[in-house]
PARONU-699770 format. One line per field, with one value per residue (C-alpha): x negated, y, z negated. Coordinates in Angstrom, 1 decimal, decimal comma, padded with zeros to 4 digits, always signed. Each point is the difference from the previous one (the first is absolute). Layout:
// PARONU-699770
east: [X ...];
north: [Y ...];
up: [Z ...];
// end
This chain:
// PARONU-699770
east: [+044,1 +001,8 +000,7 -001,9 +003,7 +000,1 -003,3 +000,9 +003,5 -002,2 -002,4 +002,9 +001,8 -003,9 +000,4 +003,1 -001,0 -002,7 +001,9 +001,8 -001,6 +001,3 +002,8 +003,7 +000,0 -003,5 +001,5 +003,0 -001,7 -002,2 +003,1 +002,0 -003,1 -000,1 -003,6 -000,8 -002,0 -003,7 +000,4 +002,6 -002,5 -002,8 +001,9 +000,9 -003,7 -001,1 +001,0 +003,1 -000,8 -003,8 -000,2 -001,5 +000,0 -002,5 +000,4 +003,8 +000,0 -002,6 +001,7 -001,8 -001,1 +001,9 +003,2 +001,9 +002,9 -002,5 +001,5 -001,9 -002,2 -001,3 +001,2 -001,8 +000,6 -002,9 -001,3 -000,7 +001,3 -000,2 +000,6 +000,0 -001,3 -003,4 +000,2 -000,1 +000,3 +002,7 +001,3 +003,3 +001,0 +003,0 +001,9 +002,5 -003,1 -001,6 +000,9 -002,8 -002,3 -003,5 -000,5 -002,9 +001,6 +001,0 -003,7 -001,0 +002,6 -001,4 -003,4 +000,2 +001,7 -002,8 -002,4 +001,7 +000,0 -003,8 -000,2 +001,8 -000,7 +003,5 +001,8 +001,4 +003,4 +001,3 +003,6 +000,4 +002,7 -001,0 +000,2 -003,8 -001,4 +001,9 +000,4 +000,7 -003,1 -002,4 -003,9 +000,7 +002,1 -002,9 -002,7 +002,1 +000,2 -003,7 -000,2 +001,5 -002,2 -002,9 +001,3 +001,4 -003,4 -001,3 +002,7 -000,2 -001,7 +000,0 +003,7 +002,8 +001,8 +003,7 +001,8 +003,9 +001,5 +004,2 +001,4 -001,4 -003,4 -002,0 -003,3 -001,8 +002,3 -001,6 -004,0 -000,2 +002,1 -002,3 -002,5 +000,9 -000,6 +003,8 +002,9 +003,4 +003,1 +003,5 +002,2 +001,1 -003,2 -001,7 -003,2 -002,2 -001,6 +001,6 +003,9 +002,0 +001,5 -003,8 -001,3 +002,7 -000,3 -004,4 -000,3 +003,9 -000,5 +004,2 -001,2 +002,5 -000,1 -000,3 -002,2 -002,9 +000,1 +002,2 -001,2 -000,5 -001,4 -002,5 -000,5 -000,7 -002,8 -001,6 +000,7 +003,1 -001,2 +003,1 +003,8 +002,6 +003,4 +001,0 -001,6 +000,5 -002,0 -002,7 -000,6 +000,9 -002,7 -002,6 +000,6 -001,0 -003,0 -001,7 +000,3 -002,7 -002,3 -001,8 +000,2 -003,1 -002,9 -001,6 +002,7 +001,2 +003,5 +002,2 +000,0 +003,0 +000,8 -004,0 +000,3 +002,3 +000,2 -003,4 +000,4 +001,4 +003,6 +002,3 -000,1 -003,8 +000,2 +002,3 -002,5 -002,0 +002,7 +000,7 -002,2 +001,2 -001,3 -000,3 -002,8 +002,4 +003,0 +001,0 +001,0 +000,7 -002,8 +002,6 +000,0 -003,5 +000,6 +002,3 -001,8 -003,1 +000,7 +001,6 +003,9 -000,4 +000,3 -000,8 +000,1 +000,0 -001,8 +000,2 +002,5 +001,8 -002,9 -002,3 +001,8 -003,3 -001,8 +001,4 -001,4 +001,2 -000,2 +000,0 -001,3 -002,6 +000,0 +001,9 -002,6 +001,2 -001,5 +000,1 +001,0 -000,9 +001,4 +000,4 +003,9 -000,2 +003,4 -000,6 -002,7 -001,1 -001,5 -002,2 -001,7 +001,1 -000,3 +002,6 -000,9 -003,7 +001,4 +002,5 -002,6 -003,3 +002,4 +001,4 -003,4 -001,2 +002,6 -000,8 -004,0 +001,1 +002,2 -002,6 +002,7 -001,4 +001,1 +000,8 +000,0 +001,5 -000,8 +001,9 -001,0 -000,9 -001,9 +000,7 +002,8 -001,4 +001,9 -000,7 +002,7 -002,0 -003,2 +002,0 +001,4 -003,6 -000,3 -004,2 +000,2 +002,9 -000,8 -003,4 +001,4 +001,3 -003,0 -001,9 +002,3 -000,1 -003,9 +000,4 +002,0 -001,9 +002,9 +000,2 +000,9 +001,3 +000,7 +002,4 -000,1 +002,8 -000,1 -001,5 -002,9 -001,0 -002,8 +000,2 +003,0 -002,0 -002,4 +002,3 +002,8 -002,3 -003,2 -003,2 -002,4 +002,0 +000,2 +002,4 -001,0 +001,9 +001,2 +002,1 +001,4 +002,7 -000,5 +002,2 -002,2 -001,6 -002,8 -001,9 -000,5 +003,3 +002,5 -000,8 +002,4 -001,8 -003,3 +000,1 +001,4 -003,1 -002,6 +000,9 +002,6 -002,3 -000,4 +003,4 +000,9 -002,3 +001,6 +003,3 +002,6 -001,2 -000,5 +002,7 -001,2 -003,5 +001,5 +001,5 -002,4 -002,6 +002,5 +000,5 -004,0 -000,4 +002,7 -001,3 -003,6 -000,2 +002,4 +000,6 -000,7 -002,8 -002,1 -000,1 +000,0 -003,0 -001,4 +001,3 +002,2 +002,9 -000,5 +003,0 +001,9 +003,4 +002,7 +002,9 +001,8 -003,4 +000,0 +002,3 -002,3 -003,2 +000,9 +000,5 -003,4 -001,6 +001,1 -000,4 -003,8 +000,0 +001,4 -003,2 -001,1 -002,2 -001,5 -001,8 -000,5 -002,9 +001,0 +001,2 +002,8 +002,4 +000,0 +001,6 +003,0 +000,7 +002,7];
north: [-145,8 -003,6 -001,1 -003,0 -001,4 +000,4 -001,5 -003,2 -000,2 +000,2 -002,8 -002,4 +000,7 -000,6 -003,4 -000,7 +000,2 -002,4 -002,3 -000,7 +001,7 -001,2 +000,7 -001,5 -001,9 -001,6 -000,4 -001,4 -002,3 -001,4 -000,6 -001,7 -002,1 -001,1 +001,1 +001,9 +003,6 +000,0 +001,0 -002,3 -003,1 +001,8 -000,1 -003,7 -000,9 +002,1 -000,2 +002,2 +003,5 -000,4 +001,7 +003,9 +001,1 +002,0 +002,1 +000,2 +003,6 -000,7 +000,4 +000,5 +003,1 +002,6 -000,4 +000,9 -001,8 -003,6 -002,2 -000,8 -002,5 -000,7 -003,6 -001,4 +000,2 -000,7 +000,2 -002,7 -001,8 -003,3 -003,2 -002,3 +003,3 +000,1 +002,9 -000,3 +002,4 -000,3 +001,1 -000,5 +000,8 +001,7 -000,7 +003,0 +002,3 +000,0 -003,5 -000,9 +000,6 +001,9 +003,6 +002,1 +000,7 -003,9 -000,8 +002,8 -001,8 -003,4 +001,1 +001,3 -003,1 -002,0 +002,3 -000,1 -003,5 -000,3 +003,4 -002,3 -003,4 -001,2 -002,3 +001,9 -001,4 +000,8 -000,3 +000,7 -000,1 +002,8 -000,5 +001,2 +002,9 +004,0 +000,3 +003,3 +001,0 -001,7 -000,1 +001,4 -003,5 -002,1 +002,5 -001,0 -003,4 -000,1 +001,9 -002,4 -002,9 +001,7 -000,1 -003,4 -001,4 +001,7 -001,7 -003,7 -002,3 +003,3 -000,3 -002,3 +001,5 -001,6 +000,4 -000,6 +000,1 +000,5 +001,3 +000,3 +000,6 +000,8 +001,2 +002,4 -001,4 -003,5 +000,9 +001,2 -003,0 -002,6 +001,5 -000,3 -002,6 -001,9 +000,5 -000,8 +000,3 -000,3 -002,1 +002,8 +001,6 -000,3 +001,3 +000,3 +002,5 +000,3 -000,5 -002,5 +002,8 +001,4 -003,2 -001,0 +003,4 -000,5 -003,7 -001,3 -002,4 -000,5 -000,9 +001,0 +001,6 -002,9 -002,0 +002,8 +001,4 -001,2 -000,5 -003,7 -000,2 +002,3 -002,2 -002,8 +002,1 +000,6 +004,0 -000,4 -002,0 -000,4 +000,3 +001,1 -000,8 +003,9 +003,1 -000,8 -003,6 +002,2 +002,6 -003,0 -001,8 +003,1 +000,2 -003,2 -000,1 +002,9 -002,1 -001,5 +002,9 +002,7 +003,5 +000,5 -002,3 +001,5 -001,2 -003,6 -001,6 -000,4 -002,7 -001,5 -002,5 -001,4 -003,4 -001,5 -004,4 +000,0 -004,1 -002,4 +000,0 -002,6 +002,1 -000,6 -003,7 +000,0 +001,0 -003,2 -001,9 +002,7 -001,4 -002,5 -003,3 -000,1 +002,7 +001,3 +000,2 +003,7 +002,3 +003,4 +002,0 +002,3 -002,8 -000,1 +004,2 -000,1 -002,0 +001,3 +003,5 +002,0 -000,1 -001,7 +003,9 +000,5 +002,1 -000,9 +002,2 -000,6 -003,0 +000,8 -001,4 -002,7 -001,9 -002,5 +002,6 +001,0 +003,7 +002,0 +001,2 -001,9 +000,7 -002,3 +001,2 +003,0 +001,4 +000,4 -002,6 -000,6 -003,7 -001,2 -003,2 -002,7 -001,5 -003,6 +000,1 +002,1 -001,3 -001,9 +002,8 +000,3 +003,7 +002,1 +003,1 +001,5 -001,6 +001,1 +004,1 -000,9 -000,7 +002,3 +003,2 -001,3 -000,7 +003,3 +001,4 -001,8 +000,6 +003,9 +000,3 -002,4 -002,9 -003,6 -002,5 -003,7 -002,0 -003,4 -002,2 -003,1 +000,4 -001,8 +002,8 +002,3 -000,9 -001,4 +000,8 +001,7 +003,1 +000,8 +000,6 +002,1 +002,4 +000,1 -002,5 +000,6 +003,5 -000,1 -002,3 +001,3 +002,8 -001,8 -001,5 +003,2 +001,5 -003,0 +000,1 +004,5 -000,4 +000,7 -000,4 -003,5 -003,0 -003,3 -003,3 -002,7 -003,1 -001,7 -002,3 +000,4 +002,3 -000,8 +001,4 +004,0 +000,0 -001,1 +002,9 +003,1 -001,1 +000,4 -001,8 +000,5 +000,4 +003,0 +002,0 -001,6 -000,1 -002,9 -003,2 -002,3 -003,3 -002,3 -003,6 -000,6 +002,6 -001,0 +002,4 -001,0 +001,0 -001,1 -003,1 -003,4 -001,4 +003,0 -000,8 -004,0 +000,4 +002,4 -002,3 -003,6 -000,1 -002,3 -002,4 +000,0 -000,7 -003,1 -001,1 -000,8 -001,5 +001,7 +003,0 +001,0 -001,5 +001,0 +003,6 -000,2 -001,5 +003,1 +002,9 -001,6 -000,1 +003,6 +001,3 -001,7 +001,0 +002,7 +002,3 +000,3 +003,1 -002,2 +000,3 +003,5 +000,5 -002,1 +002,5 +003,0 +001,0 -000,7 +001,6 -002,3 -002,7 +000,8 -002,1 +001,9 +000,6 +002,1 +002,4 +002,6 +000,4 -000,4 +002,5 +002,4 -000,3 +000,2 +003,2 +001,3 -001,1 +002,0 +002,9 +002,5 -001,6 +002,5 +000,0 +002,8 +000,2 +001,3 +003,1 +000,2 +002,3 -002,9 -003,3 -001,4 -002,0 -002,7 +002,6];
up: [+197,7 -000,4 -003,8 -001,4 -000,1 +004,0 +000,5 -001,4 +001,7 +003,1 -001,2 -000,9 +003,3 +002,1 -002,3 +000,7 +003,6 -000,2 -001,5 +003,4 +002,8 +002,8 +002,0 -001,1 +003,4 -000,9 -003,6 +001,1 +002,6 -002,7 -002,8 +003,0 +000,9 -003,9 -000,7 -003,0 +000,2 -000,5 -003,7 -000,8 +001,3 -002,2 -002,9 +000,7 -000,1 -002,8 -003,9 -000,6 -000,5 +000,8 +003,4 +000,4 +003,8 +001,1 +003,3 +000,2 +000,8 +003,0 +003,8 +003,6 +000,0 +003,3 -001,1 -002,6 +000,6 +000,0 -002,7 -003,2 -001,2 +004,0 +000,3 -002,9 -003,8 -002,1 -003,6 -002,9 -002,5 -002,4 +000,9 -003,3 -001,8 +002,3 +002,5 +003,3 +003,4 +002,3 +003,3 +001,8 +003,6 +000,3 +003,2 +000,0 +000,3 +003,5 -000,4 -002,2 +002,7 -000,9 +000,4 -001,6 -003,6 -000,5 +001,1 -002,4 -002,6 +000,5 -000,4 -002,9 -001,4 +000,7 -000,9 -003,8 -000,3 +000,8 -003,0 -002,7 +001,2 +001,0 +002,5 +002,8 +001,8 +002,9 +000,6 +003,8 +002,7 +002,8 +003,6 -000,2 +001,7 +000,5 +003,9 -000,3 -002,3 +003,0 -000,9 -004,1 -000,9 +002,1 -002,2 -003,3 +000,6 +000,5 -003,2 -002,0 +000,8 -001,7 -004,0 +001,1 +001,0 -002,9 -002,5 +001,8 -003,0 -002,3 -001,2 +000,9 +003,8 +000,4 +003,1 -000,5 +003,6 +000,0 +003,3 +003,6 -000,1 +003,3 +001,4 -002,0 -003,5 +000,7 -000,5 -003,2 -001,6 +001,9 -002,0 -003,4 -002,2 +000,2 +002,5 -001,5 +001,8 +000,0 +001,9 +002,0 +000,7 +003,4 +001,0 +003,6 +001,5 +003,6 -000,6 +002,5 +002,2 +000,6 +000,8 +002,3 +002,1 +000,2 +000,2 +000,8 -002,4 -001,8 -003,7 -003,0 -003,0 -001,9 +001,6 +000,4 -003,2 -002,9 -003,0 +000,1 +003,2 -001,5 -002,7 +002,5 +001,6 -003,2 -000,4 -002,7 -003,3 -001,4 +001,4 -002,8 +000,4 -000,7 -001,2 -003,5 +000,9 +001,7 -002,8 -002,9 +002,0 -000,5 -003,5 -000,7 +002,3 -002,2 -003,0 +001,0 +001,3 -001,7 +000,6 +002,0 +000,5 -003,4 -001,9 -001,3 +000,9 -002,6 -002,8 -000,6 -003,1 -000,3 -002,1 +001,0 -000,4 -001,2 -000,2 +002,7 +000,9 +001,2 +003,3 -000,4 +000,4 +003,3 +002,2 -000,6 +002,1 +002,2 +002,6 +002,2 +000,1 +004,0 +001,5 +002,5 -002,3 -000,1 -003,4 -000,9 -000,9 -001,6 -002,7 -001,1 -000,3 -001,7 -002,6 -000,2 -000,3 -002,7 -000,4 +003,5 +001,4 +003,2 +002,9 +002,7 +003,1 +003,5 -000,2 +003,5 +001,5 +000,5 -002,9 +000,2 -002,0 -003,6 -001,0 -003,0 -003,6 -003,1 -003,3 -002,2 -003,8 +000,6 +002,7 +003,8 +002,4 +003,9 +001,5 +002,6 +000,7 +002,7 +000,7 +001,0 +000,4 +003,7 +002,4 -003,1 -001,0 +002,8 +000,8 +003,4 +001,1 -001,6 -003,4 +000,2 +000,9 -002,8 -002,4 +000,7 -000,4 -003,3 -001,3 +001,4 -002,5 -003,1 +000,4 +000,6 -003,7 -001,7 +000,1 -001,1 +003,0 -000,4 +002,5 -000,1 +003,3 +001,7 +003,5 +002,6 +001,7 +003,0 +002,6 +003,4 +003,3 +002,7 -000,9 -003,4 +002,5 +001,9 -002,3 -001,4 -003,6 +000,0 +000,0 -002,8 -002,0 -000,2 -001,3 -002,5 -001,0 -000,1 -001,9 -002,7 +000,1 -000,3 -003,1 -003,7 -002,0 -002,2 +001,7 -000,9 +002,0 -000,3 +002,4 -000,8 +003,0 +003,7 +001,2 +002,7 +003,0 +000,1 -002,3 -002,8 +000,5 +000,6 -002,8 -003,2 +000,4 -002,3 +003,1 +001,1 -003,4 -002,8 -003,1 -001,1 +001,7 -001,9 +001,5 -000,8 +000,7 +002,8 +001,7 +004,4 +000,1 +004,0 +003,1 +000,9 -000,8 -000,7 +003,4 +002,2 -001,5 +000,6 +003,6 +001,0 -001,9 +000,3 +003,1 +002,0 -003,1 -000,6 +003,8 +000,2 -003,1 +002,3 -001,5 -003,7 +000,9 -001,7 -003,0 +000,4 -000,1 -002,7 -001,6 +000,5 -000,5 -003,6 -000,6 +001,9 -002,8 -003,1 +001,2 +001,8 +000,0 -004,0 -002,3 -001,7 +003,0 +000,2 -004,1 +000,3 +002,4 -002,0 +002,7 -002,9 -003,5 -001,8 +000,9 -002,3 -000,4 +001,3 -003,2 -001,0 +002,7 -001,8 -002,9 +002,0 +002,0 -002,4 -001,5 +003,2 +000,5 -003,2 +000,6 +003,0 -001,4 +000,2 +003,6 +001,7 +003,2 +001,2 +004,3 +002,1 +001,5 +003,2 +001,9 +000,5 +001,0 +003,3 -000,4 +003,4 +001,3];
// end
């Protein structure tokens, strides 16, 4: 019988196994490609020292010569001392690609953080499905979709995507919460070579599925300049998120500037004196929230729309935010997606939203109808009406037509609406409005028309399309000066701390998809 001695130099040589189970041409290939193994990037995200692996004695079963660990390496860790689960692809196994012990492996993963209530991450780069396994890697990946669906809105799901990425790899991502990538990392789910040989369509690499093409198409929500960017990038993004839905996010330094602020007082010339004069929403951000911290989700696309996390007293909070400085801030397609999955994920974590609006309302033109702006941005204003969580509204200048309902209004479900003074609230513009009511007066006028123009775009402005129209109506709560908003805001919120709103039952509701 072996000694206890001989037992353990047989566990520390299966160990040392795992550590790098795949072949010295695959290791080789990966060192000369400049990629780091699937540990090293776990131990990149993770505090030091914080990772345990679970399953890295686990191979296909058949063979005894099949290499540890299955392609995948998974366990949990900390990340700023709170735990979270983790898996990483590991391309010099099977390439990464799925057999029936990483399904098993990622399974389980998922299945732990739902247990303890943690954020699951993803850090994948797998040419998708095992060829040689046939129907078992299809059954696995179709495995794996059930404690997904199961987590989605339960716990925080991150999908990291470094690498090549095809088929099979691509659908569980798409179905987490956030996609990060690297600049390196592509993703699609038929490659060039296939498409070229089915269809004969000569598309590259690139151009069908790098990562900021991706972006573009709305299935990356944030490129990082490198794998340290990406996982720095995570990091930060659970700062703001509780564990699980049962839990609160963080509070970080509550009570801060408890009086007004120099930085207080800018905003109340921030606003330019012309209507159509553009500015930097980033500005009014960064004063209105604390330490002016923000970040930023989604910002490769549809730059018109501003979505990310800030914090008010300490306390996480979603913003949602018009950018006059692209399309004037005007809503599109893209914005509306942009928006209505951000929200989605703030109502799901119990995350406050703000909203501040200066739009003009949703882009006409013939290519938004085409690419299908009713159905999407109804989405987006279903998924601001489906939202319990606290929200707050700041017009700081235009909201106008259906802009004015889906970015914060009172009729659709905020709790409070502040205005500043320089704020448009109407159906639409004062030069739109006074060409579709008064043209024929204005042409009889001749000669002063111009003037006659003029004359009632001022009066539509100074009587019409001001926030003391609709505070008269209670359609506004406040009107604030600017300088107020900081400190407003943060009492709003505290009001709205213990909001509760209990639904009718029903299975689900139908989103326009």
């Amino acid at each position: 019988m072996s000694t206890t001695a001989a037992k353990l130099a047989e566990l520390r040589e299966k160990l040392e196994l795992a550590r790098e189970p795949g072949s010295p041409g695959a290791i080789a290939k990966r060192e000369a490609q400049g990629r780091p193994s699937a540990r090293a990037r776990i131990e990149a995200l993770l505090d030091k020292g914080s990772f345990h692996e679970i399953g890295a004695l686990a191979k296909t079963p058949g063979n005894a010569d099949n290499p540890y660990g299955d392609g995948v390496v998974t366990g949990h860790g900390t990340i700023d001392g709170r735990p979270v689960a983790v898996i990483s692809h590991d391309q010099t196994v099977f390439g990464g690609s799925v057999g029936e012990m990483f399904g098993r492996k990622v399974v389980a993963t998922m299945e732990f953080a739902a247990k303890i209530g943690c954020p699951y991450i993803g850090i994948n780069d797998s040419g998708g499905a095992r060829v040689q396994d046939a129907v078992t890697s299809l059954a696995w990946y179709a495995n794996m979709a059930i404690p997904q669906e199961s987590l989605s809105g339960v716990c925080p799901q991150i999908s990291i995507m470094l690498g090549k990425c095809a088929g099979g790899a691509v659908y569980q991502p798409i179905n987490t919460d956030v996609v990060v990538a690297s600049e390196e990392a592509y993703m699609f789910v038929t490659g060039p070579d296939v498409i070229k040989s089915v269809t004969g369509e000569d598309i590259s690499l690139e151009e069908l599925g790098g990562a900021r093409r991706q972006a573009q198409y709305g299935n990356i929500h944030h490129v990082a300049e490198d794998e340290a960017g990406a996982f720095a990038w995570v990091r930060n993004y659970l700062s703001y998120m509780p564990s699980s839905c049962n839990d609160e996010a963080p509070v970080v330094n509550p009570g801060l500037e408890p009086e007004l602020t120099s930085f207080d007082y800018e905003l109340d010339t921030i606003i330019p004196d012309q209507d159509n004069a553009g500015y930097d929403m980033h500005e009014i951000i960064l004063r209105i929230f604390d330490d002016g911290e923000f970040h930023e989700f989604g910002g490769q696309v549809a730059p018109n729309m501003i979505v990310g996390f800030s914090r008010v007293d300490g306390r996480s909070v979603g913003v949602v935010a018009n950018q006059p400085l692209y399309l004037a801030g005007a809503l599109d397609a893209a914005a509306a997606d942009k928006a209505s999955h951000f929200i989605r994920i703030c109502d799901a974590y119990n995350i406050p939203l703000v909203f501040l609006t200066d739009t003009p309302g949703f882009l006409p033109g013939a290519d938004q109808e085409k690419i299908g702006v009713i159905k999407r941005g109804g989405r987006f204003l279903f998924a601001f009406a489906a939202a319990t969580v606290p929200k707050v509204t700041i017009v700081t200048r235009k909201a106008y037509g259906g802009g004015y309902a889906v970015m914060g209004s009172k009729q659709l479900g905020a709790d409070i609406n502040f205005a500043w003074p320089t704020a448009r609230i109407a159906v639409m513009g004062a030069e739109q409005a006074v060409t579709l009511l008064r043209r024929r007066e204005i042409e009889a006028a001749g000669d002063k028309g111009p003037e006659l123009r003029e004359q009632l775009i001022n009066m539509y402005n100074e009587f019409i399309a001001t926030p003391y129209v609709a505070a008269e109506r209670g359609y506004i709560d406040s009107v604030i000066e600017p300088s107020a908003t900081r400190l407003e805001l943060r009492k709003a919120l505290n009001l709205l701390r213990n909001k509760d709103v209990q639904r009718n039952p029903r299975k689900h509701h139908l989103l326009p998809l």
